[in-house]
N, C-alpha and C positions, 0 to 999 in steps of 0.2 A: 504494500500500500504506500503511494507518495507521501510524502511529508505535507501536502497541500489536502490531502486525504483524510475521514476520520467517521467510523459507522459509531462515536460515542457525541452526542450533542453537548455534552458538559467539556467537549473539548475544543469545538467548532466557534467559541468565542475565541477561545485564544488564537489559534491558526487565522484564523477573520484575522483577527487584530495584526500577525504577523505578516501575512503574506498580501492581504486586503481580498481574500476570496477565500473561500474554504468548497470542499468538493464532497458530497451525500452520497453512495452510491444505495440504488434501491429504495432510496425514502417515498417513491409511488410503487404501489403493490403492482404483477402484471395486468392485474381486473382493473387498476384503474389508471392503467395506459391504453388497456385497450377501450376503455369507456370515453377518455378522452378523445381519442381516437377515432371512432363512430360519432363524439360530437361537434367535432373538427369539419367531418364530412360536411354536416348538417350546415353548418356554420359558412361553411362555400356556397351552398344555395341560398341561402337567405342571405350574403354579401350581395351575389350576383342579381339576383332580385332588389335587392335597393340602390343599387347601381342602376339597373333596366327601371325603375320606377324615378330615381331622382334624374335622369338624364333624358326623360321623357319629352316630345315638344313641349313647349311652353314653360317648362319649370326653369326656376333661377340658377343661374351659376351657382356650380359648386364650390364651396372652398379649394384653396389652392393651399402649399404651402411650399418651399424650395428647398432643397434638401443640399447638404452642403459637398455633393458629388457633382453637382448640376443639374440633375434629373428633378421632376417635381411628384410631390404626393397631392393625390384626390381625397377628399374626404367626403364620407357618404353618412349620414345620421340618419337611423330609423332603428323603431322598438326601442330606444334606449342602450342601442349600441353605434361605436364610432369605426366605420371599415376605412381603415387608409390601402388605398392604391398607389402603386407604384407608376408614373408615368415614364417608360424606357427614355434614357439620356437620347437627345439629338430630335427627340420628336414631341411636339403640344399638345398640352391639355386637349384643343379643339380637334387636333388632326388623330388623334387617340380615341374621341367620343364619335367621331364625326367616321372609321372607318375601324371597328374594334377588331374587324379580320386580320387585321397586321399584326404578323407573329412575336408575342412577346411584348406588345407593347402597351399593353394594360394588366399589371399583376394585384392580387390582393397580398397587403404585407401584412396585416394585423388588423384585429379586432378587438376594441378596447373597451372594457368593460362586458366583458362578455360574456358574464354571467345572465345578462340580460338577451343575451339569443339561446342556450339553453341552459337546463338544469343542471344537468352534469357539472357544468363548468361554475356554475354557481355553489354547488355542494362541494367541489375539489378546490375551488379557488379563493376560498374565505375563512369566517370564524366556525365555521363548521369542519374545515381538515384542520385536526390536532397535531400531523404532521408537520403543518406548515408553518403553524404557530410556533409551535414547537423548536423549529429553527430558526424563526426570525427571533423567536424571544432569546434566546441560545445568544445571538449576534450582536444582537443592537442594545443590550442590557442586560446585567445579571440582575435588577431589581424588576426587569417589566416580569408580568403574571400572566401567561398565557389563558390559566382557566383561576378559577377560584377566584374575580374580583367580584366583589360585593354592590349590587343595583346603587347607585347613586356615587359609587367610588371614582374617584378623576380618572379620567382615558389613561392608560397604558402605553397602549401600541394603534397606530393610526395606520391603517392599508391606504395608499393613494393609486395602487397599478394592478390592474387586472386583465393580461391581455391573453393572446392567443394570437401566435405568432407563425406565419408559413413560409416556407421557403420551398418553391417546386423547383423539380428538375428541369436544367440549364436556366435558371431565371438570370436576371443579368444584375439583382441586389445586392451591394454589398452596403456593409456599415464599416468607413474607413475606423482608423484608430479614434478611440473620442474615452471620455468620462462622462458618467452619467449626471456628475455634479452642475455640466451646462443646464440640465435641463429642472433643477431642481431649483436653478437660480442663485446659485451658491454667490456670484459675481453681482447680484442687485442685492443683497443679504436677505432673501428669505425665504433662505435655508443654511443653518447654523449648525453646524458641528459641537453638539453638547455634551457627548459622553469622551470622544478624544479619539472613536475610531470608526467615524462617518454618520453616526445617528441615522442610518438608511441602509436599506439591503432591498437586494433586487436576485432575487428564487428564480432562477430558469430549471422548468421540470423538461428532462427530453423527451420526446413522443416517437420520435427515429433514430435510429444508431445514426453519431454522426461519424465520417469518415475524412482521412485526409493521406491522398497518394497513396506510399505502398499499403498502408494500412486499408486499403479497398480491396487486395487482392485479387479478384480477376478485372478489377474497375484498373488495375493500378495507374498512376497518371491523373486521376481523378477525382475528385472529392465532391461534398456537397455543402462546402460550405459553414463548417463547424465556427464554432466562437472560442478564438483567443484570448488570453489573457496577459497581461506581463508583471511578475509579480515582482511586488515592491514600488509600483508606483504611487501607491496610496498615500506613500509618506510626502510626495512633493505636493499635497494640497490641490486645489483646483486649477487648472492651469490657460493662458491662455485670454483670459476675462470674457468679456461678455461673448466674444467669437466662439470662444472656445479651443483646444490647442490644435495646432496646425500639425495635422495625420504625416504631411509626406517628413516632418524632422524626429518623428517618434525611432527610437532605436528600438529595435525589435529583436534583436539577435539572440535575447534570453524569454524570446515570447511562449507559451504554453499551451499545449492544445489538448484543455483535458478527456476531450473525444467519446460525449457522453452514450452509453446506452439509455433504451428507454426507461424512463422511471429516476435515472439520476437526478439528484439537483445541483447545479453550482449557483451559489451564494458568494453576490459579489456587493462590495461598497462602493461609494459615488465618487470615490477618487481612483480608482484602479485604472490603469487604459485599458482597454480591451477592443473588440472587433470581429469583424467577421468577410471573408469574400462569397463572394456569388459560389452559387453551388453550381461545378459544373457536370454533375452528374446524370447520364441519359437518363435513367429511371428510379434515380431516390429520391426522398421528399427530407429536408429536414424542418421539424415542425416543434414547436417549444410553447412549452405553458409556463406565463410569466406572472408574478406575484412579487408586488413592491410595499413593504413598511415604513415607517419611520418614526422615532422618539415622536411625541407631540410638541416636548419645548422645542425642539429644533426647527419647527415650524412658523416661522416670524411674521410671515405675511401671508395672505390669501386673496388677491387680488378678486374684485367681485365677478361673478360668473356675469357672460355676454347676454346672458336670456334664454340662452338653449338649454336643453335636458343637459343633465353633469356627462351622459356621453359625449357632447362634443367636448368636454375637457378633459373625459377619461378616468374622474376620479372615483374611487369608489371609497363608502362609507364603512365598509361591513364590521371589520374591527376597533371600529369607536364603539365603547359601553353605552357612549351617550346618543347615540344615533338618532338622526333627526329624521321625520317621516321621508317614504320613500321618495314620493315625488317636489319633495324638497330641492330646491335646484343649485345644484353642488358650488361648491365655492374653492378654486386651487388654480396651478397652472396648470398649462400644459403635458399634456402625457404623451409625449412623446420619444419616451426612454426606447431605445430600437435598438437589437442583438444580433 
């Protein structure tokens, strides 16, 4: 077992704290990879469906947003979940909507908050998996309570990320080197570093073996795009400011590919670089169920929601004790943390 490795949770804060990731192996049972998995499917139809329903004549522009490869993301909001689309580098939003038969040129990347397109994902991706709990509480604090807080006891542990994450064969997504700390806001302050080793964790559960070159064996040459890490970057802080750090001067030479099967989780902090390239593999999928925490004091601001459902911001409630009704309309930034 790697030293970044560890099947004991009582040990998974310290490895956190030392390397800025720590690695679960098996912390989803195979029933509920495969369950993810059938709701995964689900989840492409109902994407593809509110894409064919918001892109219909007469409806308003979609949100845009530009991604810092060049390529732009689509965003589609319905039922209570936010589907970001990949629009392929070199080609427009309009020449994309306006001719979707061109190969690769409209992907779905993620579904955020997706417990809201089905059940599954809602029961695996909240305060109802104790596994999950379990290891954010493990990371982000030896004082937070996973289970046993008392009705009217102050919040604990705050979920703000609940996604579902695809990656198909030959898609042409990657996520250069980056910190998650851009997207937390770390560089406008609000989001504070309160315990001393990120106040935030981000759970990638794997749904497909990920592969990389000979490790494919009859693929060899090939990969699908697995997520890197490079450990020990957590200690230089957020880097970069409000841009964020610039991928092509990242030294990667001691980067890590811990090359999850299904059910794994890596558990990473908001200062860690990490990354991912395009999967260019004929027929695997790699696909990840993501779950993000964070301390509640390290939360400083909340800028007010646009008016839309908390789906278009991504944020989910489900781990506040103090939960405000459902259709209460979320208050956070952007969710936009991508793997």
């Amino acid at each position: 077992m790697a030293a970044t490795e560890t099947a004991d949770l009582a040990k998974a804060a310290e490895i956190f704290a030392e390397h800025g990731f720590v690695v679960i192996r098996g912390l989803f049972s195979p029933e509920q990879v495969s369950a993810l998995s059938e709701a995964y499917d689900q989840v492409l139809v109902l994407a593809n469906e509110a894409l064919a329903q918001a892109t219909a004549p007469g409806k308003p522009p979609l949100r845009t947003t530009t991604r810092t490869d060049g390529s732009a993301n689509l965003h589609v909001d319905a039922g209570g979940v936010r589907y970001d689309y990949q629009v392929r580098k070199g080609v427009t939003v309009e020449q994309a909507l306006a001719d979707p038969s061109l190969d690769r040129t409209l992907e779905l990347l993620l579904a955020a908050h997706c417990g809201s397109a089905h059940p599954t994902l809602e029961a695996l991706g909240g305060k109802s998996n104790p596994d999950l709990l379990a290891l954010a509480t493990a990371v982000l604090n030896r004082e937070v309570l996973a289970e046993g807080v008392d009705e009217g006891e102050a919040v604990k542990m705050t979920q703000i990320i609940q996604q579902a994450h695809f990656k198909p064969p030959r898609t042409s997504c990657a996520f250069p080197w980056h910190q998650d700390s851009l997207f937390r806001r770390v560089h406008h302050g609000d989001f504070v570093d309160v315990n001393g080793w990120g106040s935030y964790c981000n759970i990638s559960v794997a749904i497909d073996p990920e592969f990389k070159d000979a490790s494919l064996g009859p693929e060899a040459g090939e990969h699908n795009g697995p997520l890197a890490v490079i450990p020990g970057t957590h200690r230089e802080g957020h880097l970069g400011g409000a841009a964020g750090l610039d991928a092509k001067t990242v030294d990667a030479s001691n980067a890590v590919y811990p090359l999850m099967q299904p059910g794994d989780a890596l558990c990473i902090g908001p200062f860690i670089v990490h990354g991912s390239d395009p999967n260019a593999s004929a027929t695997r999928w790699r696909r990840s169920f993501i779950f993000g925490a964070a301390v509640p004091a390290a939360i400083q601001n909340r800028p007010a929601d646009n008016g839309d459902t908390k789906a278009s911001l991504g944020m989910s409630w489900m781990c506040e004790r103090t939960a405000p009704p459902p259709d209460t309309p979320c208050r956070g930034w952007v969710d936009d943390v991508l793997a």
